[in-house]
N, C-alpha and C positions, 0 to 999 in steps of 0.2 A: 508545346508538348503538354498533354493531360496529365495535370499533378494526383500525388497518391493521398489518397484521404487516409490518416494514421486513425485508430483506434485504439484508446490502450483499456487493457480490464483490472482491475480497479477493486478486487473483491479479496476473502482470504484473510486470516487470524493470525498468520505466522507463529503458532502455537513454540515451534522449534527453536524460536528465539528468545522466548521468553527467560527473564521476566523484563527483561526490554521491550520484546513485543506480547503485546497483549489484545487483546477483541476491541478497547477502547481507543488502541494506537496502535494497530498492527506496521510491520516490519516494514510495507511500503512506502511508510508518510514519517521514517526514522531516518535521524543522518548518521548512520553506519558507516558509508564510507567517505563523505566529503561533509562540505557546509550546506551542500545541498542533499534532498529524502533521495530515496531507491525515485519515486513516482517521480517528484522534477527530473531528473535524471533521463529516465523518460521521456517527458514530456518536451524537454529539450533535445534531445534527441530524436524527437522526430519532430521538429517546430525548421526547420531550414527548409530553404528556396524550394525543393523538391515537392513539398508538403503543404498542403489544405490545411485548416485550421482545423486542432483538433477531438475524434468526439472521444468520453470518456463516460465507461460504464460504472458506477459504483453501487455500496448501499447506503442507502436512506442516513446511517449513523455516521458516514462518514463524506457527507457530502459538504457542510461547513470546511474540515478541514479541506478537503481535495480542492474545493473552491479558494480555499485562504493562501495553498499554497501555490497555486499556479500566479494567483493575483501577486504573489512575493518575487516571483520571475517573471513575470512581465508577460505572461502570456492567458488570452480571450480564449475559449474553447467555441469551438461550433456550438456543442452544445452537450451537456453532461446528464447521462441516463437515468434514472435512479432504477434500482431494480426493489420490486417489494419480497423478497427473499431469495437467496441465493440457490440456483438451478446451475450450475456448474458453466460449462466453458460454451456448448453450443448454444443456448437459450438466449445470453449474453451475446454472442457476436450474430446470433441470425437477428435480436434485436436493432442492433449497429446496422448491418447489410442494410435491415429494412428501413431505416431512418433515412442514409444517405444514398438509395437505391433510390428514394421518392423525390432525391433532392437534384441527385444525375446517375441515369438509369446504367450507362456506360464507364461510372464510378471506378477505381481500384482503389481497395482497401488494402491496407496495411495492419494486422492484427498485434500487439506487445503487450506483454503483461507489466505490470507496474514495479513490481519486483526485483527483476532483475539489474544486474551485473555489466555492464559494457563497456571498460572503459576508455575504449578506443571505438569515438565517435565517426572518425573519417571512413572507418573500415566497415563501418556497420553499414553504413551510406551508401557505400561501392557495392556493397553486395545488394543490396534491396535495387540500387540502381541495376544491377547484372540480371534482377530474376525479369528485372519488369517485362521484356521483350516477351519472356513465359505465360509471363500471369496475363497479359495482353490477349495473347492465341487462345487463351480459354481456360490454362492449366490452374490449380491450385498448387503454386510454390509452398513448401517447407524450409525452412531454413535448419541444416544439423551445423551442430559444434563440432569439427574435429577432434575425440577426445583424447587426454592427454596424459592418461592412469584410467585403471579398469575399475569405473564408477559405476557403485552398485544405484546409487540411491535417483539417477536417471532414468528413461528407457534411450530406446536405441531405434536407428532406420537403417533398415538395411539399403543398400545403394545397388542401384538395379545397371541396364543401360546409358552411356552415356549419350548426352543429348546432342543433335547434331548442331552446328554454330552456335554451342553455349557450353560454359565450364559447371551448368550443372546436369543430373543425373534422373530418369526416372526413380521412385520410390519402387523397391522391392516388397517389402514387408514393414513392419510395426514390430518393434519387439518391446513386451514390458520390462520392467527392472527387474534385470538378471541377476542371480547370485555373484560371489566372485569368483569362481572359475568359470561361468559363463562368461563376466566381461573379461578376463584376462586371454577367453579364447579366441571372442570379437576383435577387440587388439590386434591380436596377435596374426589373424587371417587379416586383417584388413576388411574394407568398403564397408564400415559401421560410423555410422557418424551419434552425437549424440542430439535426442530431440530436445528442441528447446523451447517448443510449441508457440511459435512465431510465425504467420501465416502472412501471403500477400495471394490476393483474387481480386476477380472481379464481383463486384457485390452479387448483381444478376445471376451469375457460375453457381455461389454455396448456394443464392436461394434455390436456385433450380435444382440442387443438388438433395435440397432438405426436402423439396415438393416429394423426391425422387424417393428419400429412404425414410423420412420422419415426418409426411404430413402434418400430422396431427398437431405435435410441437411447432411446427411451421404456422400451421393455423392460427392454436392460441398464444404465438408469441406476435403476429402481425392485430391480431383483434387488438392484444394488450397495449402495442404503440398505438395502434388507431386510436382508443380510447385511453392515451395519456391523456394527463393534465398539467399542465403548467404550473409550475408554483416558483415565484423569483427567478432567479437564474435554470434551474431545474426540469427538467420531462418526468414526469411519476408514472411510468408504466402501470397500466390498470391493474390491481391487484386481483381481480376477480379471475379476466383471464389466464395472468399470471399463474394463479395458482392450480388450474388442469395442465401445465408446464412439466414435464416430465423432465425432471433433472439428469443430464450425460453430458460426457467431452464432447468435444466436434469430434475425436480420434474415434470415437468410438461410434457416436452417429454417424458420421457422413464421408469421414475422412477414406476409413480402414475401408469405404464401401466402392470408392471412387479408382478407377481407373487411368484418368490425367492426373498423376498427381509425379511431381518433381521436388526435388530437394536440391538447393542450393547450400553447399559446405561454406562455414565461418570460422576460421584457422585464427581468430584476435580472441581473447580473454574472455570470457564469459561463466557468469554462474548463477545461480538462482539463488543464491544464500540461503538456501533449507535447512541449516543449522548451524552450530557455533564451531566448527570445525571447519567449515566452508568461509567461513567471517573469516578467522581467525586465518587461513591459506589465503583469500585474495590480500588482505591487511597486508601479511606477510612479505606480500611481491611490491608493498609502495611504504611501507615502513621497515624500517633497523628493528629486527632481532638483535635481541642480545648475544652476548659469547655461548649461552648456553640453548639458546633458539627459545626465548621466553619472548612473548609478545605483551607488551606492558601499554595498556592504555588509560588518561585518567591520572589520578595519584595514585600510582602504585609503586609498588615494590616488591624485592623477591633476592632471599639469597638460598646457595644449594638449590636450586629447584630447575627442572631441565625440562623444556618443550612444550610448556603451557601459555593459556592466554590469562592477564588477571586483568580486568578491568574494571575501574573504577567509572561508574556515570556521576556519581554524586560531587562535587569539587569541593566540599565541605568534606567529605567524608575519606579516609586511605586505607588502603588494604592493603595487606602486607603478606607476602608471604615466606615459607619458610619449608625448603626441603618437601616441595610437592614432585611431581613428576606425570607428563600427560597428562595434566589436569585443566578444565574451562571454570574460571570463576568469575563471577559476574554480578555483580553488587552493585544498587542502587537503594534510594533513600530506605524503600519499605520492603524489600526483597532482596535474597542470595540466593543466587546457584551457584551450586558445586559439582561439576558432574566430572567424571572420565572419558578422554576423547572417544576413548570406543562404545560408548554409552549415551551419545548426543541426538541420538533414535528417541530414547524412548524420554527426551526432555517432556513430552507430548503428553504421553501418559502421566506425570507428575503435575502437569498442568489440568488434566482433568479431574488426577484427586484433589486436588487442594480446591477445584471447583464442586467435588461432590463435598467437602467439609467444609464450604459456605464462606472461603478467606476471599473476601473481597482484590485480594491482589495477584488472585490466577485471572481475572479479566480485566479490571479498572486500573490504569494507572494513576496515580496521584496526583497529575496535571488532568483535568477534565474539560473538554471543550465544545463551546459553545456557538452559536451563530455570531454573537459579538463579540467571542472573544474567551481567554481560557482564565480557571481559577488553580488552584491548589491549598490542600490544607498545609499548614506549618505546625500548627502543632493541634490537640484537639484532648481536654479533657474534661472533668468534670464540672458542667456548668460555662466550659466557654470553651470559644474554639478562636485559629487566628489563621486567616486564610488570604495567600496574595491574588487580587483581581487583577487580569489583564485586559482591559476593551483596546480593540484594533482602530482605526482613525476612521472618525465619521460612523461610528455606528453607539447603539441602544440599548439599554434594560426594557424591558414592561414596564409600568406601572402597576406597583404592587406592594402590598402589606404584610405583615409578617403577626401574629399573635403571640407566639410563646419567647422571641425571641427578640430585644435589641441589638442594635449594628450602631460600630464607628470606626469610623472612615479617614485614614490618612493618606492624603495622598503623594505615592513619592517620586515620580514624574509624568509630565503634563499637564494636563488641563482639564475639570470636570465643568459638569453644570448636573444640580440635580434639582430637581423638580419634588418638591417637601409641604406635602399640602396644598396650598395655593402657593407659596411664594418658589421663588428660582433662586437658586443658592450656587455661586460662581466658587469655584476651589482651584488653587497652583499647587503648586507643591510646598510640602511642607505644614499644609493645611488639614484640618479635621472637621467632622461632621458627627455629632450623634443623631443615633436614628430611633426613637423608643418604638416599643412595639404598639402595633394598631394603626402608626401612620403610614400614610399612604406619600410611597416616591417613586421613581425614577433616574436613572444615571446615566448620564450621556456623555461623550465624547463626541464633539466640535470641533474636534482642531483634525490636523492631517499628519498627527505625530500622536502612537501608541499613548495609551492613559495606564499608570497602573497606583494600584494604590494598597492598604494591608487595610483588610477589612476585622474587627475583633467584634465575637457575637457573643452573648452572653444570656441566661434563660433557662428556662426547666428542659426544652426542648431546640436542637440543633438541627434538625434533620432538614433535609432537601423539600421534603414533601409540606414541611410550613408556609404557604407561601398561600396569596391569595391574586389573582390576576386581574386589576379591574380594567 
C-alpha cells in the first residue's frame, strides 16, 4: 500500500504568545505543552509506519533550529524547504506538491501545520487513514474539529452531503471567523465543524488545481524549486522567482475554487494555541487546577486570586500573586505580561509597539541561536558582559578575531579544543582560556556530548557586529 508523504509548514511569529514566543523562537519550536516543541510533536506525529519520511517548509532563520530539533528525536526529513520570505499557506504547500510530485508523480501528501495541538496521536492516525480512500479518487480531504463552545477566533466548514461508503462529508461552504452569536448559532443548527487547515491530496490534484485558478503562482513557485540551490542539509528556493510569488491561503486560492472537496470530522482534542487562553484551557485538561481554577506553572504562587494562569519560565525567578482574577501572567528572564483573559486578542498589538519603540524583546529572545549551537547573555554592563555558550556535539565556530573586545572562557561541561593562533589548546571542565583582542581563534566541540562554557568579554565595545571572519 502507497504510504502518505507528511509535509508540515513550519512558518509564523506566534506573536499571541508572546513574550514566550517571539520572531527569534516562535511558538512552534517552544515546549508548551510537554518535553517535547508543538513542531516535534508534529513531526512525530506523523513519522509512523503509514508515512514517508518527512518534508518540512520553513524560513531561512529558523532552519538551524527545525534542523536541531528533529536531529533531538531521532528523526531524517526527506528534505527541509527553505522559503526566501513568507508567501502565506498556498505558495509553501504548491512548493511541497512540486518537490515530491518530481519525486512520485502518484504521491499523496499530507499537509500539518507545526503548531498545533493533538494530543491523542492514535486518533489522528485513524482519521488520515479514513480520508485516504478519498484523497486516492481525486478529492482534496479537509480535516474539521468537531467544535466544542462557539469559537470565535476559528473559522468554520460547513458540511454539505454525506459521502457514500465513508464517514466523511462533502465541503458545503468556507465560513470566516464568525462573531459570537454566529458561532453559537452554527452550534446550535449543527453540520459545522471547525477548520483546522490540515489537508491530505494527491500532489498531481492541487497542482492541477493551481494550473486551473493560480497559474501564475504556479509558475513562479515551480521555476523557484527548479532553480533551488542546495546548501547543507537545506533546498533554498530561488529567491528571484520567489519573489513574483503572490502571497494567499490555499482557502483562498484553490480551495474555495474546487468542487471535490470533502471534509473529514476529528471529534479528539485539538487546538492551535493562538493565545494564552487557549494554553492556558488545553494545560487545564492534563494538569490540577487549584481549588479556585488557578493554573500555576513554574515557581509560582497565588493567594485570593480565582481563574488565572501565572507562570513562571525563569526557575531562578517566583511570581507571586495576590487577589488577581481572570488574569494571564507570564514572566520570564527579560519580559512580563499581564493581560486579562478577554484581552489575549490584542497581545499582538502590544507586541508590535514595543517593536515600533525599538525594545529588542518584542522579537529577540535572550537565548539566541546559532548553526552550532545557542548563547545567552547573563548579565551585560558597562565595559563587560557574561554570556553562557552552548555548542551541540561535533560541530564549530569560524575562525575569527575580535578588535574592541577580550574573551574568557570557562568551561563547565565537556570538552573544547580551540584553535589560538597556531597552537591548539585542549580544555575539560573546570578549565579557562583568555582570549585578548586582535587574536585570531576558533572553538570546537569534538566529543558527542553537548560543550558549554561562560564566556566574560570585556572592552570599549560588546556588540555582535565586532567580529572579523578569516
Amino acid at each position: 500500500m502507497a504510504l502518505i508523504y507528511p509535509v508540515i509548514l513550519c512558518g509564523g511569529a506566534g506573536k499571541r504568545l508572546w513574550p514566550m514566543s517571539r520572531r527569534s523562537m516562535p511558538k512552534q519550536f517552544l515546549n508548551l505543552t510537554s518535553e517535547d516543541s508543538l513542531f516535534q510533536q508534529a513531526a512525530l506525529r506523523v513519522s509512523g509506519p503509514e508515512f514517508e519520511d518527512l518534508l518540512v517548509i520553513t524560513a531561512n532563520d529558523y532552519r538551524f533550529i527545525a534542523a536541531q530539533q528533529l536531529a533531538d528525536i531521532g528523526i531524517k526529513p526527506n528534505a527541509v524547504l527553505l522559503e526566501p520570505s513568507p508567501k502565506n499557506t498556498a505558495p509553501a504547500i504548491l512548493a511541497a506538491a512540486g518537490k515530491i510530485y518530481d519525486e512520485d508523480p502518484d504521491a499523496l501528501m499530507l499537509v500539518v501545520s507545526s503548531d498545533h495541538y493533538i494530543p491523542e496521536q492514535a486518533a489522528f492516525t485513524e482519521r488520515v487513514a479514513a480520508a485516504k480512500t478519498s484523497a486516492k479518487s481525486g478529492a482534496v480531504v479537509t480535516f474539521g474539529i468537531k467544535p466544542v463552545r462557539p469559537e470565535t477566533g476559528y473559522g468554520y466548514i460547513e458540511t454539505g452531503q454525506k459521502l457514500s461508503g465513508a464517514d466523511g462529508f462533502a465541503v458545503a461552504r468556507f465560513h470566516e471567523k464568525p462573531d459570537e452569536g454566529s458561532a453559537k448559532k452554527m452550534i446550535e443548527q449543527g453540520g459545522y465543524l471547525w477548520n483546522s487547515g490540515i489537508f491530505l491530496m494527491q500532489c498531481k490534484i492541487v497542482l492541477e488545481l493551481a494550473e486551473q485558478h493560480v497559474p501564475d503562482m504556479l509558475r513562479s513557485v515551480r521555476q523557484s524549486l527548479k532553480l533551488g540551490k542546495l546548501d547543507l542539509d537545506f533546498l533554498r528556493l530561488d529567491e528571484t522567482s520567489w519573489a513574483e510569488v503572490e502571497a494567499d491561503s490555499i482557502d483562498y486560492a484553490i480551495l474555495e475554487n474546487t468542487d471535490n472537496l470533502t471534509v473529514f470530522s476529528f471529534s479528539g482534542r485539538w487546538s492551535d494555541l493562538g493565545d494564552w487562553q487557549a494554553v492556558m484551557r488545553e494545560l487545564s485538561e492534563d494538569r490540577q487546577t487549584d481549588s479556585k481554577g488557578n493554573l500555576l506553572v513554574g515557581k509560582s504562587s497565588q493567594i485570593n486570586s480565582h481563574s488565572c494562569l501565572i507562570w513562571s519560565d525563569n526557575p531562578e525567578q517566583v511570581v507571586a500573586a495576590v487577589g488577581l482574577n481572570d488574569l494571564i501572567v507570564v514572566a520570564m528572564a527579560d519580559a512580563v505580561l499581564v493581560v486579562h483573559k478577554e484581552q489575549v486578542q490584542s497581545v499582538k498589538q502590544i507586541v508590535d509597539l514595543l517593536a515600533q519603540q525599538k525594545y529588542s524583546q518584542a522579537l529577540e529572545q535572550p537565548r539566541q541561536f546559532r548553526p552550532w549551537g545557542w548563547f545567552e547573555t547573563l548579565v551585560l554592563a558597562q565595559g563587560y558582559q557574561v554570556r553562557r555558550v552552548h555548542l551541540y556535539p561535533r560541530t564549530q565556530m569560524s575562525l575569527q578575531t575580535h578588535q574592541k573586545r577580550s574573551e574568557n572562557w570557562v568551561v563547565t561541561s565537556g570538552n573544547a579544543e580551540v584553535q589560538l593562533k597556531e597552537r591548539l589548546v585542549r580544555l575539560g571542565a573546570n578549565d579557562s582560556l583568555d582570549i585578548p583582542a586582535g587574536t585570531a581563534h576558533k572553538l570546537s566541540n569534538p566529543a558527542d556530548a553537548a560543550l558549554t562554557l561562560i564566556e566574560v568579554r570585556t572592552g570599549t565595545y560588546l556588540g555582535e557586529d565586532d567580529v572579523e571572519r578569516l
